[in-house]
Structures are given as structure tokens and as C-alpha cells.
ZAZA-893480 format. One line per field, with one value per residue (C-alpha): chain; residue in one letter; x, y negated, z. Coordinates in steps of 0.1 Angstrom, whole numbers, plus 2048, in hexadecimal, padded with zeros to 3 digits. Layout:
N
chain = A;...;
res = a;...;
c1 = X;...;
c2 = Y;...;
c3 = Z;...;
This chain:
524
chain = A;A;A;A;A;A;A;A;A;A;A;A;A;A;A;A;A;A;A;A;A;A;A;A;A;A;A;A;A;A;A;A;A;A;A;A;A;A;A;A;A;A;A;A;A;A;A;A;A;A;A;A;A;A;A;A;A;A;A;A;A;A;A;A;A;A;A;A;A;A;A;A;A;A;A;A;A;A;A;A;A;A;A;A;A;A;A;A;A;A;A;A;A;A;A;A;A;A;A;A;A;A;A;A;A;A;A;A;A;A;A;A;A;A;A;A;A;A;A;A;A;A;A;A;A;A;A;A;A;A;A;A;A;A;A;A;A;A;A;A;A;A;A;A;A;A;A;A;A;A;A;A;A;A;A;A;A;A;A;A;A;A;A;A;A;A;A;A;A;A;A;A;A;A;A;A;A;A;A;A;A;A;A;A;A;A;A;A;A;A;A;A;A;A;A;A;A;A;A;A;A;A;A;A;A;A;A;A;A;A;A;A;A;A;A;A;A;A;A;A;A;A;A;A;A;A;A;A;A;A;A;A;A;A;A;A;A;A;A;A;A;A;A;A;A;A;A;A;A;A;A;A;A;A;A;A;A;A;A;A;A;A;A;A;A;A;A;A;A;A;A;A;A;A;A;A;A;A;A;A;A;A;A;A;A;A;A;A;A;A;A;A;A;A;A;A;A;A;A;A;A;A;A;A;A;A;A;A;A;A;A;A;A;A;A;A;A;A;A;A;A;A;A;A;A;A;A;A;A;A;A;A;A;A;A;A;A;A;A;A;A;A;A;A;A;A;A;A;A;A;A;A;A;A;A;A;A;A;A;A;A;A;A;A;A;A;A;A;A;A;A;A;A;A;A;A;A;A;A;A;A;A;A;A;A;A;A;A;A;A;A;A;A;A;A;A;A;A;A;A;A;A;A;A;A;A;A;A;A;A;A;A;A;A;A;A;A;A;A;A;A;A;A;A;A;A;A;A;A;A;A;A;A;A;A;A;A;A;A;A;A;A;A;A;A;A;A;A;A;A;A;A;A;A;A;A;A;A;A;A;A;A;A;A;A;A;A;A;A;A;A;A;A;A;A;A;A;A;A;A;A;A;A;A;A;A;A;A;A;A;A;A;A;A;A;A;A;A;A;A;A;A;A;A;A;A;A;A;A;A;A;A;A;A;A;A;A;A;A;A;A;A;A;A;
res = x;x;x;x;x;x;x;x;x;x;x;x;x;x;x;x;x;x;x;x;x;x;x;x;x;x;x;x;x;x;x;x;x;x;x;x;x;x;x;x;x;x;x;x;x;x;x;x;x;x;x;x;x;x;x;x;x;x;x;x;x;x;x;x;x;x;x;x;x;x;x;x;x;x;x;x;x;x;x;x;x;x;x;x;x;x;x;x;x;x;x;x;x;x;x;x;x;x;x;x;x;x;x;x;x;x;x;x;x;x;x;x;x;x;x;x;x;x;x;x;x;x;x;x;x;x;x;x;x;x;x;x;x;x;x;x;x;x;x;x;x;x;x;x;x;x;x;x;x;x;x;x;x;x;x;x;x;x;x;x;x;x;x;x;x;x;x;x;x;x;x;x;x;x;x;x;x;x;x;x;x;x;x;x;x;x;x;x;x;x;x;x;x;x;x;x;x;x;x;x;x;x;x;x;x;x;x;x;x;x;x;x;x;x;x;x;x;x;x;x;x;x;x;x;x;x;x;x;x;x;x;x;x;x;x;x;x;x;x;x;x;x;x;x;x;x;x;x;x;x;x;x;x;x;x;x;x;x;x;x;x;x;x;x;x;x;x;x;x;x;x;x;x;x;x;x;x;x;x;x;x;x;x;x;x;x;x;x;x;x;x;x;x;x;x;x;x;x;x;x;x;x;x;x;x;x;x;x;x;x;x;x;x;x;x;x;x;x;x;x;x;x;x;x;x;x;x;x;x;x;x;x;x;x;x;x;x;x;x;x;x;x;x;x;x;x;x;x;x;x;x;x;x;x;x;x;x;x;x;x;x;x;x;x;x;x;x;x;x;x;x;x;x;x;x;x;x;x;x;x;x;x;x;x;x;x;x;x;x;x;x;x;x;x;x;x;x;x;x;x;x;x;x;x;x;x;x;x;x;x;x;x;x;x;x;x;x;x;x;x;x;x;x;x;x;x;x;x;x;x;x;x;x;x;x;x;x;x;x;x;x;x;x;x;x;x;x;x;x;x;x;x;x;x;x;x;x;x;x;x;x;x;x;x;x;x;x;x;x;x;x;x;x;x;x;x;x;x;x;x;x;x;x;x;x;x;x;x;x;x;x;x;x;x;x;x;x;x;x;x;x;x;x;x;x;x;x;x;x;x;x;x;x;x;x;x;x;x;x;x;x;x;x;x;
c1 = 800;80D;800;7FC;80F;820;820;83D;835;80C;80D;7F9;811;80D;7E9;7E0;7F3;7DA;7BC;7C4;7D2;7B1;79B;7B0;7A7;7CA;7D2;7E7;7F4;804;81F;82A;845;831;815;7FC;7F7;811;7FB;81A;810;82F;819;7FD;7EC;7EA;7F2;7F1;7E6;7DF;7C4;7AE;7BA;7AA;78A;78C;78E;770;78A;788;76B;777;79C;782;781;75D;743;747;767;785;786;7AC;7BB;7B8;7CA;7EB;806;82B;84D;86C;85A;853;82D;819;7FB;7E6;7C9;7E0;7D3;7B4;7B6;7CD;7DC;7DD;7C9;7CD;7BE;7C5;7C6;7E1;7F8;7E1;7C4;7CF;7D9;7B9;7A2;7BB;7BF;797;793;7B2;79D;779;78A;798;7BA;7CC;7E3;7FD;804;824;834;85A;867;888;894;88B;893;885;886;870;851;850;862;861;85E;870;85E;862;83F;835;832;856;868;85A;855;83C;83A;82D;82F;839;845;846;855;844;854;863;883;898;885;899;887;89B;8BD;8BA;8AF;8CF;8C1;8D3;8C4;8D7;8D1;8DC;8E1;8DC;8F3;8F1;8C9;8B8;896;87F;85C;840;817;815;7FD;808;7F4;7D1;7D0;7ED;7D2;7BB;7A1;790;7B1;7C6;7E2;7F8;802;824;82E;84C;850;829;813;819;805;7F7;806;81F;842;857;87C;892;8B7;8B7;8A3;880;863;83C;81B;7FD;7DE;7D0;7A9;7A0;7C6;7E3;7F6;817;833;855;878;899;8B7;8D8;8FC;8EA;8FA;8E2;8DB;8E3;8C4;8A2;888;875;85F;879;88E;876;86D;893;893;877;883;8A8;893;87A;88C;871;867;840;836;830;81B;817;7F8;7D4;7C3;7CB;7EB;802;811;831;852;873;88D;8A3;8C3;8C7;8B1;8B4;8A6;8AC;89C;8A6;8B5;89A;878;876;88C;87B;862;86A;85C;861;847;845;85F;872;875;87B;87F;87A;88C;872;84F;82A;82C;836;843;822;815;827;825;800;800;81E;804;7EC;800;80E;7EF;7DC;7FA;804;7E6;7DE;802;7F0;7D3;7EC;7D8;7F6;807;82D;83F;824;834;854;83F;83D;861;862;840;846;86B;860;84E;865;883;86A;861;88A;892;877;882;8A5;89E;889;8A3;8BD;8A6;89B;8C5;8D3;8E8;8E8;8EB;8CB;8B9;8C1;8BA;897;892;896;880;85F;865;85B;83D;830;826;80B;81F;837;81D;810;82C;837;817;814;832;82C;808;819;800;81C;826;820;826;82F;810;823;819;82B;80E;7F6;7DE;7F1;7D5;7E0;7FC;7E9;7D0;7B0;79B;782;763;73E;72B;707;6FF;6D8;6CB;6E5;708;724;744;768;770;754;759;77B;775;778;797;78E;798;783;776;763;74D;73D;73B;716;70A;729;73A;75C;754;744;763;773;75F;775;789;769;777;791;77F;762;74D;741;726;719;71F;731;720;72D;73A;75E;76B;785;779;767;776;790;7A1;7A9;7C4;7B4;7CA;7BA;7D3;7C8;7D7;7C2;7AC;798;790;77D;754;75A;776;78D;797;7B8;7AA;79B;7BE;7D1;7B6;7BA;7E4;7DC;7C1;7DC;7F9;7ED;7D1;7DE;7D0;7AB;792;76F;759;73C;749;734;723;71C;
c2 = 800;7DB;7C3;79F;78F;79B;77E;784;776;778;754;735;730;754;757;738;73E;761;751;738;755;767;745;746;767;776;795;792;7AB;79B;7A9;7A1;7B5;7AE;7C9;7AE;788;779;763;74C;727;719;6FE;6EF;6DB;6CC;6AB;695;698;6C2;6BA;6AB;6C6;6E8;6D2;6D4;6FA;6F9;704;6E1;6EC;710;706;6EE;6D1;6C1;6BF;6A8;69A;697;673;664;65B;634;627;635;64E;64A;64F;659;657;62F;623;622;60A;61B;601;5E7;5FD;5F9;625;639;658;66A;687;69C;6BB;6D3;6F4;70F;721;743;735;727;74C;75B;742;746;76F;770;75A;76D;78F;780;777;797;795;7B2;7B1;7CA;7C5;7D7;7D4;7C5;7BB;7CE;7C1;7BB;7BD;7A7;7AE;7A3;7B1;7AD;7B4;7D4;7D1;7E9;7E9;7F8;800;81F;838;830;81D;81A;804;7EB;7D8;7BB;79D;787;784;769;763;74F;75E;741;734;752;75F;77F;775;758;764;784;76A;75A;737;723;710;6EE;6D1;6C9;6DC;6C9;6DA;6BE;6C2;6D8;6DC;6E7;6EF;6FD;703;6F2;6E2;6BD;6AA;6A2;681;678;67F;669;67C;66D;661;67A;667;66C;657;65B;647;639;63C;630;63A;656;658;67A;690;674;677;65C;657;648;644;666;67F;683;68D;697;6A4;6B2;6BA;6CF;6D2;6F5;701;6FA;6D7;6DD;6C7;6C1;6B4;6AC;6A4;69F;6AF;6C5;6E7;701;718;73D;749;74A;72B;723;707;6F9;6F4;6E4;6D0;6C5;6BC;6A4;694;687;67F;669;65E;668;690;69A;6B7;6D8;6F7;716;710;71A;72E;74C;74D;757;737;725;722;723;711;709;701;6EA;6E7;6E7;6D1;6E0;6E3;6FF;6FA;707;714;72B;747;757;76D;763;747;731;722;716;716;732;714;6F7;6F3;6CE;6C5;6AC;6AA;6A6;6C4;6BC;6E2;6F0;6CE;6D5;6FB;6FE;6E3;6FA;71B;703;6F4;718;72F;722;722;743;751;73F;752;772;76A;761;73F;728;70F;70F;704;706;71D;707;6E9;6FC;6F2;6D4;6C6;6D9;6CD;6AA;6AE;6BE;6A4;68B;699;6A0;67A;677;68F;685;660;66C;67E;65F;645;65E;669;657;63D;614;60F;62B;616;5F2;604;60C;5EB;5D8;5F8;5F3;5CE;5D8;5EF;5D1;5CC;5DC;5E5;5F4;60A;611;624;636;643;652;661;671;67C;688;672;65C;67D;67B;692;68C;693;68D;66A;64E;637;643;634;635;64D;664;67D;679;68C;683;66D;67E;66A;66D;678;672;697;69A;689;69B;686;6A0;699;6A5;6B5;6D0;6D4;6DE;6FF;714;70A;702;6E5;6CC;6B1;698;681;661;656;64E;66B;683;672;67E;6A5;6A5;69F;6BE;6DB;6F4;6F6;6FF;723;70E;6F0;6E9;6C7;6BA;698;67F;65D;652;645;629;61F;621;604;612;633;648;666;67C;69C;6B1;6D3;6EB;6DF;6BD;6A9;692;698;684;664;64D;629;61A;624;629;63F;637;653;64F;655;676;67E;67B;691;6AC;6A9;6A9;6C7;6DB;6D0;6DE;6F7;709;712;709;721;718;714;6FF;6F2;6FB;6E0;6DD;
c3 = 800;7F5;80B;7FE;81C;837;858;86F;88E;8A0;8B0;8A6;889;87A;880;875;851;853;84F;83A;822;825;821;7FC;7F5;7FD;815;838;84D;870;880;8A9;8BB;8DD;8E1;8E7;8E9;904;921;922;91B;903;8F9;908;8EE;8CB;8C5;8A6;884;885;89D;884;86B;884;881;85A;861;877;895;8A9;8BF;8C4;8CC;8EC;8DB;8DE;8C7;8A8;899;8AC;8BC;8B8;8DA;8DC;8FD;8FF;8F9;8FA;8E7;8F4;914;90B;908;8EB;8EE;8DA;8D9;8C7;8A8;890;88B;89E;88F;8B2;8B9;8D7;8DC;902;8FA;906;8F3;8FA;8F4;8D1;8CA;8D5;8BF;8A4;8A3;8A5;886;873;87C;871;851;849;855;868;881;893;8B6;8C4;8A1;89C;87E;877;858;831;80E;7F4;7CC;7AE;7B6;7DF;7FC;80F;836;84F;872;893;8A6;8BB;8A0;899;877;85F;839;831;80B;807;7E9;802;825;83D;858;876;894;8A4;8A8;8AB;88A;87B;85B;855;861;84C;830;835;83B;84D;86E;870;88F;8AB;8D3;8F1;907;920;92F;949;945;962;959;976;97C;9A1;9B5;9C2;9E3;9D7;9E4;9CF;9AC;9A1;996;97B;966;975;97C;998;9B6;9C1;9E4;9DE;9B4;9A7;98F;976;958;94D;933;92C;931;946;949;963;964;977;95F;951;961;94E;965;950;965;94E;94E;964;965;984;97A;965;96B;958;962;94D;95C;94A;956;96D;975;96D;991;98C;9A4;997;98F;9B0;9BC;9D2;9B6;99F;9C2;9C3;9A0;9A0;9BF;9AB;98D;9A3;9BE;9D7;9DE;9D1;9E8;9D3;9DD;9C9;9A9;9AE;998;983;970;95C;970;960;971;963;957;935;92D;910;8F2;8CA;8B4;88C;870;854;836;820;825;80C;7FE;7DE;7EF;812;826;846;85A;87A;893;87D;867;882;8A2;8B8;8DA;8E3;8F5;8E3;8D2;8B1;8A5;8A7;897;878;87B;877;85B;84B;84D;838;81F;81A;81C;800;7E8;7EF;7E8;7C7;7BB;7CB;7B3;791;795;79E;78C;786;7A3;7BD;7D4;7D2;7DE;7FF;807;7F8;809;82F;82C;82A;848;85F;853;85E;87F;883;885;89B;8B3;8B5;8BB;8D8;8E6;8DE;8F2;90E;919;934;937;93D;919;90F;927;915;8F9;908;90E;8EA;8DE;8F6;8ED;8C4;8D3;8DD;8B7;8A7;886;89B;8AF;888;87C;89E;8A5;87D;882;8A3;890;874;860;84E;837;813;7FB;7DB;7C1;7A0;798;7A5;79D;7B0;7D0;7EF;7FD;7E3;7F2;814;82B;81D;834;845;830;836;818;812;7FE;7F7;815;82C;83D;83A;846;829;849;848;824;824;83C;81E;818;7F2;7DD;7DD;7C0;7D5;7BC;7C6;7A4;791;782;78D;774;77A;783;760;751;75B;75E;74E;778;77E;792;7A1;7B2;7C9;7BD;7D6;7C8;7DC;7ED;806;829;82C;808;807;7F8;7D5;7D6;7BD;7BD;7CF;7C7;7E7;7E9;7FD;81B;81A;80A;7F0;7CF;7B5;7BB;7A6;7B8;792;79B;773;76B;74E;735;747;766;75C;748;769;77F;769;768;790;78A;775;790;7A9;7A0;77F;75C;759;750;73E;755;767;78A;7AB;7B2;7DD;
């Protein structure tokens, strides 16, 4: 038996990338060497622009979020552990969404199983060989070793992937050799919590924010009273020797204390665990080389890994498992377009580059040091200005990233996540975000008359139509071309299209969707 894709690697990244390949019409079969999903919380939430991306897959609510579209965070946030007044801006790009690590692989493994995917618990991935055709899989599980073959493999098992290294792509960045990280679930003096903000009162130090970081001179320090689950708090401290006995509460007690100045009294968490508490030495921030290695991919933190807080790995992990699934599976189907595949690397490069500088200067303005601190200083003095608050908070989102759609003309929007637009569709308001669920491409018309969907009815097997108006109108737009990943590759802004309009939808049609076939398109 060929399978269509093998996934190394059962975490949100790999199960995500499984039902995105089934919503394409492609086959996955998941692969984990742990015998079932691990309780340990590695992450804790989403934040940025893949929030509003699980609501365009209908996963928002079941990942907790609440009913209707995700609602950006509009106060504040922070960078490099400096604050980010968030209401200095018209439309913030941040989204932030609780939900641990476990629970994002439970949702996710239930939807990659009601799709059609299968999954192998207890199953390492040994080693591979990759020719023409495919690549044939050797695997260790309790029946022994065995071969799998596959078209194509992908490796999403995290940062010590032994798909990349036996791909022989290299890992470049950066180890900080010089931290101590100190992570642990404890309950802190309940007096000390405010209750509805959940910010906490220490005597002695002040206010701390929640889920922001905060430096001093001495370390970092982060508390996150997570809704319904023990509090987790975070130190870093610099030059520290790292203790040969085992993580306790003392030490993480002792820790906070030198970063703080003052002690904050901490008793063993309520509740049920698994509980965190444990410690890490260093930390790598790298990105590989290449993404892609004929019929062998990277995603995830196979394919980068961030030394930095806000979760931006499994921000530009899920959005990799998007951008890749659909392509993938259009070569599956012999329906893509030369060069597709390669668009992978190019376009999930981009991103990770992007997010690279990002987490380095964080880790620049956040070190220690008199001169880091003046530094600090003439930095929160430019987040005083809106513009400035603008392009740090896009690129903590992720939302400043766009690709490169093939004509260097084209409307800014074009390139970009499509915004999520209100459609007026026989009598019924429809959000883009509930039409993209089936992950197909989508022609949106707001022309008179469905001018522009008229004009190319021979993608008719390739593309959704989806005719109406928007509620409000949106000023310069008629039309809009979206990948099945949400990204806008095509748009019209003349209520009258030009035959050169419709020449360049259908360059942008045959870019990124193939050979057209004659045929009427479905009209929702």
C-alpha cells in the first residue's frame, strides 16, 4: 500500500497538516513514537494572526474560543518585555486565544480522524529513502520494523526532527548558552490576585500584568493565571549556574526572589495535573536552510525553532500545515501548476526569516546590562507612536507577511490574508471566514450581474464562486481571488472589470490553480 502522505510527528503541527490534506482530497497517515498524546503543556496558547486562521477552519470555538469571530486584543501586549498600547490603533492584528498544548492536540487529532485521516500511536520513525516515485518509510512500533511507502513524507516532529537531519538540511541560528529558564504550575497568596484582571500584587516590587513578561536588571519574570488551571510562572536569569539536583519549588521560589527583589510565597498547584516544573539551560533560536527536499518537507519546529515568548513557533507552524496541505494534495491530484510545491519553501521561508529577526531583537533588548537598559529606553520612547505600535504589532501577528503572487502591480491586499468581509448572499450575512472551512479556492464576486465569474467558467472544477455583496460596501473592491489557505491572490477594485482585469485573474487562476478544464463553476 502507497499512502499519499506520510506525517512524522502527531502534535498540533502534524495533525493539523492531516486535515487540511484530507479537506484537499489527499490521504495522511500520522506517525508519533509516544504511545499516546503526551499531557505536558509546551504551549499554552495561540497568539497572533493563526488565531483568526482555526476560525476560517471552523476550529476557533472548539479550540474554547467563544462564539463568533475572534475579537483582536485591543489594550495591551508587549515586546521584548516593553509595552504595546494596543488602543493607539484603528485595527489590531492581535488575536489571542488560551488553550493548552493537550488540548490543541485532542481537538486537532478528533478533526484529523472525522476527516479521514489515520494515525499510529507508539510508532518511531527510523529512517527513509526517497526516489522518483515516493519515499519508502522504515518504522519501529510493537510488531517490530517494518516499511511504509509513501509519495511524500513530512517531517513535523519538532526540533530534534530525524526527518531533517537524515534529509541533510542544515539547522543554522544562534544558542543562548548564557540563560536559565525556570518554569512551574504554583499557587501564590490570594490576596496578592486581583480577581477580575488578574493581575498580581507584589509588596515591595508592584503590579505585574498577566501573561506579559517583565524585565529588570536581575532577570525576567511572566505569571499566567490561566482560566480553571494552577498559575504558571516563568523566570530568566543570565550567568546563572545550572543546580545538579532536581527542579523544586524552593528553587523556583529563590529564583523569583533575585529577579524581583522581594520573595512571592509559593505552595504546591491546585487542581489536577500533569503540573509543570522544571528547568532549561539555554535556548536556540534557527531557522533551516530549506523547507523542502524533493519529496521531503519541513514544518513546524522541524523547520524552525524561536527563543522568545508569545508563542510564535506554533504561530507559524500551523499556518505552515495550511499553506502546505492544499498544495500537496493538488500534486496528489496531477491538478498543480508548475512550481507549486516549490512555493512552499519559498512562501513558509519568508515567514520564519521574518519571525527570526523578531526573535532575536527580543532577546537583544531583553539581556542584561546598563547599556540593554538605555537601549530599552530610546525603544519604549518610539512605542509611544502609533506607526511604531503598527508595524510591531504586524509583526508579532505575523500579519505583515506577503507573498509574492507574480505581479508586481498589483493591490496591496493582494499577497495578503484576505479580510474577513461580510457578504450579503440571498438575504443571508455570511462571513469569508465560514466559507473558507472547506478549504477550497475561493472566487468572491461582488460585481453586477456576476460579471467577473462569468468570465471564466472553464476553472469551474477548481474554484468555489461565491456572488453576492458586501455588508457594508467595501470601498475598491469587486472581486477577490482566494487560495484555499485564505490568501488573496487575485483582486479586482473597478465595479466594471476591464478585459485586462479578467486577463490577469485568469494568469492568477492558472498560477496557482493549474490547467483549466470546461466547465460551469459552482455557484454558492
Amino acid at each position: 500500500m502507497t499512502f499519499d502522505v506520510i506525517i512524522a510527528g502527531a502534535g498540533p503541527v502534524g495533525l493539523m497538516l492531516a486535515g487540511e490534506l484530507r479537506l484537499a482530497g489527499a490521504g495522511a497517515l500520522v506517525l508519533d513514537r509516544l504511545p499516546e498524546p503526551s499531557g505536558e503543556a509546551k504551549a499554552n496558547g495561540l497568539v497572533g494572526q493563526v488565531v483568526p486562521m482555526m476560525d476560517r477552519r471552523g476550529l476557533y470555538e472548539r479550540l474554547g474560543g467563544p462564539p463568533g469571530p475572534p475579537q483582536p486584543n485591543s489594550s495591551y501586549f508587549m515586546f521584548a518585555a516593553l509595552p504595546l498600547d494596543l488602543s493607539l490603533l484603528e485595527h489590531s492584528p492581535i488575536h489571542t486565544l488560551a488553550v493548552p498544548q493537550p488540548r490543541q492536540v485532542e481537538v486537532l487529532r478528533d478533526r484529523a480522524v472525522e476527516l479521514g485521516a489515520e494515525i499510529r500511536w507508539g510508532t518511531e520513525l527510523l529512517g527513509f529513502e526517497q526516489d522518483e516515485d515516493g519515499v519508502t518509510v522504515e518504522v519501529s512500533d510493537a510488531e517490530g520494523v517494518h516499511r511504509l511507502r509513501a509519495r511524500y513524507l513530512v517531517g513535523a516532529e519538532g526540533a530534534h526532527s530525524v526527518t531533517r537531519k537524515m534529509s541533510g538540511i542544515d539547522f543554522p541560528g544562534m544558542h543562548y548558552d548564557r540563560t536559565l529558564t525556570r518554569i512551574a504550575n504554583a499557587s501564590v497568596p490570594s490576596e496578592w490576585v486581583e480577581a477580575a484582571t488578574g493581575m498580581l500584587h507584589v509588596p515591595g516590587y508592584g503590579d505585574i500584568r498577566p501573561f506579559l513578561p517583565l524585565r529588570t536588571e536581575r532577570g525576567g519574570f511572566a505569571w499566567a493565571p490561566f482560566p480553571g488551571r494552577a498559575p504558571l510562572l516563568s523566570t530568566i536569569e543570565w550567568d546563572q549556574p545550572e543546580p545538579a539536583e532536581p527542579m523544586s519549588l524552593d528553587e523556583m521560589a529563590a529564583s523569583i526572589a533575585r529577579v524581583l527583589g522581594v520573595p512571592v510565597p509559593l505552595e504546591p498547584p491546585a487542581g489536577d495535573g500533569p503540573h509543570a516544573l522544571r528547568r532549561m539551560a539555554g535556548g536556540h533560536t534557527r531557522v533551516a536552510e530549506r523547507f523542502r527536499d524533493r519529496r521531503i518537507f519541513l514544518a513546524g519546529d522541524a523547520a524552525h525553532v524561536f527563543a522568545t515568548g508569545g508563542g510564535p513557533g506554533l504561530n507559524l507552524g500551523l499556518q505552515d500545515a495550511i499553506n502546505l496541505g492544499w498544495k500537496l494534495a493538488a500534486e496528489i491530484k496531477g491538478e498543480a501548476p508548475a512550481g507549486l510545491l516549490d512555493s512552499y519553501d519559498t512562501e513558509r521561508g519568508q515567514a520564519a526569516r521574518r519571525t527570526l529577526r523578531s526573535a532575536r531583537t527580543q532577546a537583544a533588548l531583553q539581556a542584561p546590562g546598563s547599556d540593554v537598559t538605555a537601549l530599552r529606553e530610546v525603544f519604549a520612547e518610539l512605542l509611544a507612536d502609533e506607526p511604531a505600535v503598527q508595524r510591531i504589532a504586524d509583526l508579532l501577528a505575523g500579519s505583515d507577511i506577503r507573498y509574492d503572487m507574480g505581479d508586481p502591480d498589483a493591490h496591496p491586499l493582494v499577497g495578503r490574508v484576505a479580510p474577513d468581509l461580510e457578504l450579503d448572499i440571498d438575504g443571508s450575512t455570511v462571513r469569508i471566514a465560514e466559507l473558507t472551512r472547506a478549504a477550497r479556492p475561493l472566487l468572491v464576486d461582488l460585481t453586477e450581474g456576476g460579471v467577473v465569474s462569468a468570465a471564466v467558467p472553464e476553472w469551474g472544477d477548481r474554484v468555489d464562486v461565491i456572488a453576492g455583496r458586501a455588508t457594508p460596501p467595501v470601498r475598491g473592491v469587486s472581486a477577490l481571488l482566494l487560495r484555499p489557505d485564505t490568501y488573496v491572490a487575485w483582486m479586482s477594485t473597478a465595479p466594471d472589470p476591464s478585459a485586462g482585469d479578467l486577463a490577469s485573474l485568469r494568469a492568477a487562476l492558472g498560477r496557482w490553480l493549474g490547467t483549466p478544464v470546461a466547465a460551469t463553476p459552482y455557484v454558492r
